[in-house]
Backbone as CSV, one residue per row, in Angstrom:
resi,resn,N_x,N_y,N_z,CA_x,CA_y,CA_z,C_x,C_y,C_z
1,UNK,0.822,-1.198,0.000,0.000,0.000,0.000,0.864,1.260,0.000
2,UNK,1.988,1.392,0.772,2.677,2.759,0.829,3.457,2.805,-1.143
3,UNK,3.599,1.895,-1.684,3.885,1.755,-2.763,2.898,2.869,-3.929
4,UNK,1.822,1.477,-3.519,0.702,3.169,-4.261,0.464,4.519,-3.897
5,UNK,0.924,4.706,-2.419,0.769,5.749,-1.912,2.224,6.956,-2.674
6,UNK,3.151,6.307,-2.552,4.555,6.830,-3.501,4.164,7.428,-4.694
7,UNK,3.714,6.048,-5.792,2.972,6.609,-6.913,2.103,7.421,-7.146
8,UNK,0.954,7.854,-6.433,0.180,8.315,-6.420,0.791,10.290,-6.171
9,UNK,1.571,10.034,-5.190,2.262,11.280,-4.635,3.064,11.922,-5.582
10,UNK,3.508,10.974,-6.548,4.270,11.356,-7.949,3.371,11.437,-8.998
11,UNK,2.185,11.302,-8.919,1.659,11.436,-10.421,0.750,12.682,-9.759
12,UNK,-0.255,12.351,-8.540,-1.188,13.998,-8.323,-0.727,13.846,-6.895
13,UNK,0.204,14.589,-6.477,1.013,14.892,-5.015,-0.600,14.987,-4.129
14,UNK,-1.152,15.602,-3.987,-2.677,15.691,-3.087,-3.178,14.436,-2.694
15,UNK,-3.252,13.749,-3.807,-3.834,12.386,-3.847,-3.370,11.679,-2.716
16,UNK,-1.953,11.449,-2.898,-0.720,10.645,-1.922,-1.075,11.080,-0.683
17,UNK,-1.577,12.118,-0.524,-1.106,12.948,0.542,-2.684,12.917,1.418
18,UNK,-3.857,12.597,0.450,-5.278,12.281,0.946,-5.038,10.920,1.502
19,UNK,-4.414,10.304,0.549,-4.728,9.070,1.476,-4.231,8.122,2.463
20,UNK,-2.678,9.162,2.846,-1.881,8.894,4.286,-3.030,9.745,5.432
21,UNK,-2.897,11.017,5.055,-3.765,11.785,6.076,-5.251,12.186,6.108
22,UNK,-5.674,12.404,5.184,-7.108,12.312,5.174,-6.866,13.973,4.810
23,UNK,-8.455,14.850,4.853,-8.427,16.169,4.313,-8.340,16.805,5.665
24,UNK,-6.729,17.854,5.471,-6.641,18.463,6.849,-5.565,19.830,6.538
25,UNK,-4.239,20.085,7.276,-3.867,21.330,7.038,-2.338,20.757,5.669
26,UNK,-1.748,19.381,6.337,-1.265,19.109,5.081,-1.544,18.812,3.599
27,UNK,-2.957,18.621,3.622,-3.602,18.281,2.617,-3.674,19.560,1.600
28,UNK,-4.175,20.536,2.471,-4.469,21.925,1.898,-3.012,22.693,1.360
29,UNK,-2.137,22.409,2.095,-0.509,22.846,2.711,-0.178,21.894,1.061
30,UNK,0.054,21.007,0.874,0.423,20.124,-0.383,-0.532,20.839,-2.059
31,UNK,-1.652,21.272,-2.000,-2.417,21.790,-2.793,-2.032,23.151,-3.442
32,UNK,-1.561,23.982,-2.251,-0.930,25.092,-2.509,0.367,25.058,-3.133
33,UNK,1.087,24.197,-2.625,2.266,23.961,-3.118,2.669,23.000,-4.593
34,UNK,1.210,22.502,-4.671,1.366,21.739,-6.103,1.048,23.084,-6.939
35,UNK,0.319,24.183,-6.756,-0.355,25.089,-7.813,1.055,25.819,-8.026
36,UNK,1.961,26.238,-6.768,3.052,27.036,-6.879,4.478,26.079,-8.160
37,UNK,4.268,25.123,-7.384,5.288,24.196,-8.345,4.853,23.216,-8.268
38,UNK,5.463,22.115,-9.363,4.616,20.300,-9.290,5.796,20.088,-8.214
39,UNK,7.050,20.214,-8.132,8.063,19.492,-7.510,8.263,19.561,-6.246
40,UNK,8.031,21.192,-5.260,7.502,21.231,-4.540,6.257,20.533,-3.309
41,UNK,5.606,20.308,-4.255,4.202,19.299,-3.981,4.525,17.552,-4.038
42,UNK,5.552,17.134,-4.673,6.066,16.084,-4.592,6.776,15.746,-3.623
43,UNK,7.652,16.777,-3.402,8.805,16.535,-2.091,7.780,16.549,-0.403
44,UNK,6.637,17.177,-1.292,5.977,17.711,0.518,5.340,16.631,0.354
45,UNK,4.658,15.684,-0.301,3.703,14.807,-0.475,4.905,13.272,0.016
46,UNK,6.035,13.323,-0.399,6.689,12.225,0.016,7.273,12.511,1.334
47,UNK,7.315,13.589,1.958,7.713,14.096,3.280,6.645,13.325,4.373
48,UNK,5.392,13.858,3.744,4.259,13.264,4.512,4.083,11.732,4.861
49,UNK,4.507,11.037,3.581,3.996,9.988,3.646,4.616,9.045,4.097
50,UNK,6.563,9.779,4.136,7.251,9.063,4.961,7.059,9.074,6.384
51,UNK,6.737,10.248,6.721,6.989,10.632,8.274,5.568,9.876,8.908
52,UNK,4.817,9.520,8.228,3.177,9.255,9.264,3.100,7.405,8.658
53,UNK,4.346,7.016,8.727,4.130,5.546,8.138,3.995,4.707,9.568
């Protein structure tokens, strides 16, 4: 599962990031940061998903 969660974080960073944490301030926090940059939103989306494993 954290596998798809990886992928997912690399193809729509939010996604990855919905479905370690659910809809909350990282969720929103990752959204902003995908609109500012995609790569940004990747690094924060794999940040997340490492740290809450």
């Amino acid at each position: 599962m954290e596998l798809l969660k990886i992928i997912m974080a690399i193809i729509l960073p939010p996604v990855g990031v919905f479905f370690q944490v659910g809809i909350g301030m990282h969720f929103w926090l990752n959204i902003l940061l995908t609109l500012l940059g995609y790569i940004p939103g990747i690094v924060h989306a794999i940040w997340v998903i490492a740290k809450n494993k």
